[in-house]
Structures are given as C-alpha cells and as structure tokens.
C-alpha positions, -999 to +999 in steps of 0.1 A: +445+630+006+414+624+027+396+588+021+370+608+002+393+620-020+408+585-026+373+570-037+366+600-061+396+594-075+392+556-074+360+563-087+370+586-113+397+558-124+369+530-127+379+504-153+345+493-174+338+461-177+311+452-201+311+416-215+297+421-254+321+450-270+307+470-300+310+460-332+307+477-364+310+466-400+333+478-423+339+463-463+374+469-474+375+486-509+398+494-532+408+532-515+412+511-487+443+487-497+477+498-515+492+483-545+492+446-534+454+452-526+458+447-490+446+472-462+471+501-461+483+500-425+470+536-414+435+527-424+432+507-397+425+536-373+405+551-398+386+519-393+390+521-353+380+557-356+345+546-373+338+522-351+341+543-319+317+573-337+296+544-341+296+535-303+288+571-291+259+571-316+247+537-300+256+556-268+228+588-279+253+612-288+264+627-318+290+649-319+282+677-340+257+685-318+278+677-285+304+703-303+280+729-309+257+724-279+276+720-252+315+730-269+332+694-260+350+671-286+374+639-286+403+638-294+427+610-297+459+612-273+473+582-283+472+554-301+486+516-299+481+490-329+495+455-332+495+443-365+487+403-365+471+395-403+463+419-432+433+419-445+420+426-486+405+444-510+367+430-506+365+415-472+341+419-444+353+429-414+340+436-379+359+464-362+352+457-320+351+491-294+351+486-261+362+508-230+390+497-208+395+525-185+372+557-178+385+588-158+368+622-155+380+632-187+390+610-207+386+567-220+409+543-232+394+522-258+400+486-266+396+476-300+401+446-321+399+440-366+382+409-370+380+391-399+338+385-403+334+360-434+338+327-419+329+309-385+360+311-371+369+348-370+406+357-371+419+391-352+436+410-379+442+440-358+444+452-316+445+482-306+442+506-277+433+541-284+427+570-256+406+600-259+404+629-247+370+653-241+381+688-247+364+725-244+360+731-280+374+769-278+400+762-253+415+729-256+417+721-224+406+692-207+367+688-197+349+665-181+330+641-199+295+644-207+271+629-177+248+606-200+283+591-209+291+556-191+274+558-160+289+554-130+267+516-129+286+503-156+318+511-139+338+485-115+365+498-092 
C-alpha cells in the first residue's frame, strides 16, 4: 500500500470528535414500559433509533428524500447496550447521539439514556450502535453522502 493509500484509508477511518453530543427528548409512556411500568428493555433502541433520525435532521437530511433522491439508506449492523438503571412510566429522558468512528460507508454511534428531571442526571442506558449507508436497490454498501460529517470535523 502506497503512503497515499494509507492516509485515505487513515482518513476514511477518522474518529469524530465533537465535544456537545446530540440530545433528544423522549417522555416514557405507558406503550413504552411492561407490566411493572418500567421501560421494556428493547425500547431502548427504539429510543436510540429516534434520537439518531433526529441528528441527521439536525444534520439537513431526511431520509425519505435521501431514499428516493439519491437511493441510499441506514441500516443498523450492530448494536451494543449496557443496561445500568431502568427508567418509568412518565419520566423525561434525554437520549445522547454522538459519532465515534466514521469510515467511507458507514458510522459508529455513541449513545447514552439519561435520566433529564433532576440536576444530577443519571445514565440509564450506553450504547454503541453502527450503521451502515446502503444502495437502496442493491444492498450493497455506498459511500456516505458528501454533506455528511465533513472531513473538518474529523481527527485522525
């Protein structure tokens, strides 16, 4: 591999750093919690899920139109939750997104469940969740979009 190579690819591998994650609200209601009226567990990435749709709207895209514009998606490859604290039926949380990792096709997300009624927040919930950007017909990986994270953003 030529040294030019090895920066793209260095490059391509850039880990984000950006010191104020995303945050997004989310109330906890009753379709949220099972019979003890605490948060089911799987609704927790239903939760991280919201919170990173949120961040590419903050970002300028939405992704019906990135679908049928341009044919790319997401598409979570995997998923990694730690669960600290439950939360219930009627709390406030704040549900954090931030990117860890960036590479030509894809981002790792780092996310966090916060507990948002007090002063002292508690984490409820980590997280990492990676994503994929797809050809919409094909499924195959894509390169993602260019007003996505720019390259000034990015630390090596």
């Amino acid at each position: 591999m030529t040294s030019d190579e090895q920066q793209r690819t260095r490059a391509d591998e850039a880990v984000v750093s950006d010191p104020s994650p995303f945050s997004w609200p989310v109330r906890v209601y009753w379709e949220d919690t099972d019979a003890g009226g605490i948060v089911y567990y799987a609704n927790y990435l239903k939760f991280m899920e919201r919170a990173r749709s949120e961040w590419l709207r903050a970002q300028g895209i939405e992704q019906g139109p990135l679908q049928r514009e341009q044919g790319i998606i997401f598409v979570v490859v995997s998923a990694e939750t730690f669960f600290q604290r439950p939360a219930r039926y009627g709390e406030l949380l704040q549900v954090t997104c931030e990117v860890e990792k960036q590479t030509k096709a894809s981002l790792t997300f780092k996310q966090e469940v916060i507990r948002a009624e007090n002063a002292a927040s508690e984490v409820l919930v980590t997280g990492r969740v990676r994503v994929a950007c797809l050809d919409a017909e094909k499924f195959r990986p894509r390169a993602l979009p260019d007003n996505l994270l720019r390259s000034e953003r990015a630390v090596s």
